[in-house]
Structure formats: structure tokens, C-alpha cells
C-alpha distance (Angstrom), angle and dihedral (degrees) to the residues before:
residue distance angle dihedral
X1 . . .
X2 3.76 . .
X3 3.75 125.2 .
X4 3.73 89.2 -107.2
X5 3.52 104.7 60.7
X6 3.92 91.6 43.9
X7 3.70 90.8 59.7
X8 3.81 94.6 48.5
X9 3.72 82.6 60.0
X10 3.38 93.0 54.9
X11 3.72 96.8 53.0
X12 3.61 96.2 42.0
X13 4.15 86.9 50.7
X14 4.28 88.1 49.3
X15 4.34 85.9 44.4
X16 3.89 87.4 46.0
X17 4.57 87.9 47.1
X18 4.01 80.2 47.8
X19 4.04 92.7 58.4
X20 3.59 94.6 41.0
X21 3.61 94.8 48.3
X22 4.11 93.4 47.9
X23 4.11 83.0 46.9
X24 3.38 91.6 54.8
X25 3.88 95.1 43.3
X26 3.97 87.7 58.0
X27 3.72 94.4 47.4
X28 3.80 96.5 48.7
X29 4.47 80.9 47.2
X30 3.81 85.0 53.0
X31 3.77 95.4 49.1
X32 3.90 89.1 44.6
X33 3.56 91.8 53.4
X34 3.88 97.5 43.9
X35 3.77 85.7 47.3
X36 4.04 85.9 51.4
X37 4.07 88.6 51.4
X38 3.36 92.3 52.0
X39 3.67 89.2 58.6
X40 3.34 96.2 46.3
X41 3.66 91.6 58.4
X42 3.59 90.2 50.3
X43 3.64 98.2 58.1
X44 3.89 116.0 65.9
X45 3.53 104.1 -118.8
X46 4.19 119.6 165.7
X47 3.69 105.7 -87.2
X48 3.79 98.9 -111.2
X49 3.45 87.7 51.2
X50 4.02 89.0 44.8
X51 3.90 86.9 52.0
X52 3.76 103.6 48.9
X53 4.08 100.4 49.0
X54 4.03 82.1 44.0
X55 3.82 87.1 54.9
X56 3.85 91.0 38.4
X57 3.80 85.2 52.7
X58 3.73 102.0 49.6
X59 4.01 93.8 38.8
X60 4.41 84.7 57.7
X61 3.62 83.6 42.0
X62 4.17 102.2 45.4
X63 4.06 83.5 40.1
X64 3.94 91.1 51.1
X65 4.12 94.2 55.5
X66 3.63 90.7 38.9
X67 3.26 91.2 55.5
X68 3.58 109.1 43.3
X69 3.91 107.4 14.2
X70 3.68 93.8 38.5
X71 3.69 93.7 44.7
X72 4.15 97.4 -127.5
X73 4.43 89.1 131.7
X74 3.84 83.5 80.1
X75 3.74 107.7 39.3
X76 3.30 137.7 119.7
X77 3.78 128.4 -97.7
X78 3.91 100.7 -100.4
X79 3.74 88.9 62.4
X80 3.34 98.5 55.3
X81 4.36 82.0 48.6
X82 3.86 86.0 43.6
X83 4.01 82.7 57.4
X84 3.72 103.9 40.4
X85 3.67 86.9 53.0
X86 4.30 87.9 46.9
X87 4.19 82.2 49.1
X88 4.12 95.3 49.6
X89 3.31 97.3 42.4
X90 4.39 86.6 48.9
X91 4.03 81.2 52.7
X92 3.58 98.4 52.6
X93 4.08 94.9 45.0
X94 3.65 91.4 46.3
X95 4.22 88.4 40.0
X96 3.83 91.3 46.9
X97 3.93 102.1 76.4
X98 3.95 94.2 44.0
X99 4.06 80.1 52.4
X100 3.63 91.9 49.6
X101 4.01 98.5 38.4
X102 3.89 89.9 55.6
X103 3.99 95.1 45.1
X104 3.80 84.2 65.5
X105 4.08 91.7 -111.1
X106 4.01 90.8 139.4
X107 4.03 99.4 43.0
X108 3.66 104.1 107.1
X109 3.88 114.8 -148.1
């Protein structure tokens, strides 16, 4: 073997210790934050309160493996459009019954 092809494995082992490491820094943040919603359910905390740092939670969580185990840190720009259209189109179907319930569509005369 040549010096040249022994060296390439070398840098491809210390890219392949890179991955691993930033795999295992996103799995110990998941566990963290699991371990942190866990607490949160343990304390008594008023419900909308409850439901936002739940939601705040899972949305660091949900961005963390899409990021990182899903590979989305290194894409290209029409994924991220692909997803902000995904994410408005989530807004407006979770906006559209508090838009209907306050235009008076479910009082019943």
C-alpha cells in the first residue's frame, strides 16, 4: 500500500469519529430533553403553561432528529422551501377551526 491511500484512511476514520461523536451529542440532547418532559409532567403547572413548554420541547426535539438523523443540516435550499410550505400549510389547518369557532360557524340557533 502506498502512503496515499493509508492516509485517506486515516481521514475518512477521524470524519467517521466526527459523525459518531455529533450522533451521540444529539442522542444524549434527546435523552436530556425527554428527561426534562418528564419533569415537566411531574410538576403541576397550569395547563396552557403545561402545553406550550411540551410543544417547545417536542418542536427542539422533532428539529434535532430532522436535522441530524434525517440528514436536513446539509440540504439544499428547496427542502428547506418544501418544508416551510409543509409548516404553513400545518399553521393554517391548525389556525382554521379557532377562525371558524370565533366567526360563530358552530353556534347553533
Amino acid at each position: 500500500m502506498s502512503d496515499h491511500s493509508v492516509d485517506m484512511t486515516g481521514d475518512h476514520a477521524v470524519d467517521i469519529d466526527k459523525h459518531v461523536r455529533v450522533y451521540i451529542t444529539v442522542f444524549v440532547a434527546l435523552m436530556v430533553l425527554t428527561l426534562i418532559t418528564v419533569a415537566i409532567s411531574r410538576v403541576h403547572l397550569a395547563v396552557p403553561l403545561a402545553v406550550t413548554v411540551a410543544l417547545l420541547v417536542a418542536i427542539i426535539k422533532g428539529s434535532l432528529v430532522a436535522c441530524y438523523f434525517m440528514h436536513l443540516i446539509s440540504e439544499k435550499k428547496l427542502i428547506y422551501a418544501v418544508l416551510a410550505l409543509t409548516v404553513s400549510f400545518f399553521v393554517a389547518l391548525m389556525a382554521l377551526p379557532v377562525v371558524t369557532f370565533f366567526d360563530g360557524y358552530w353556534i347553533h340557533q
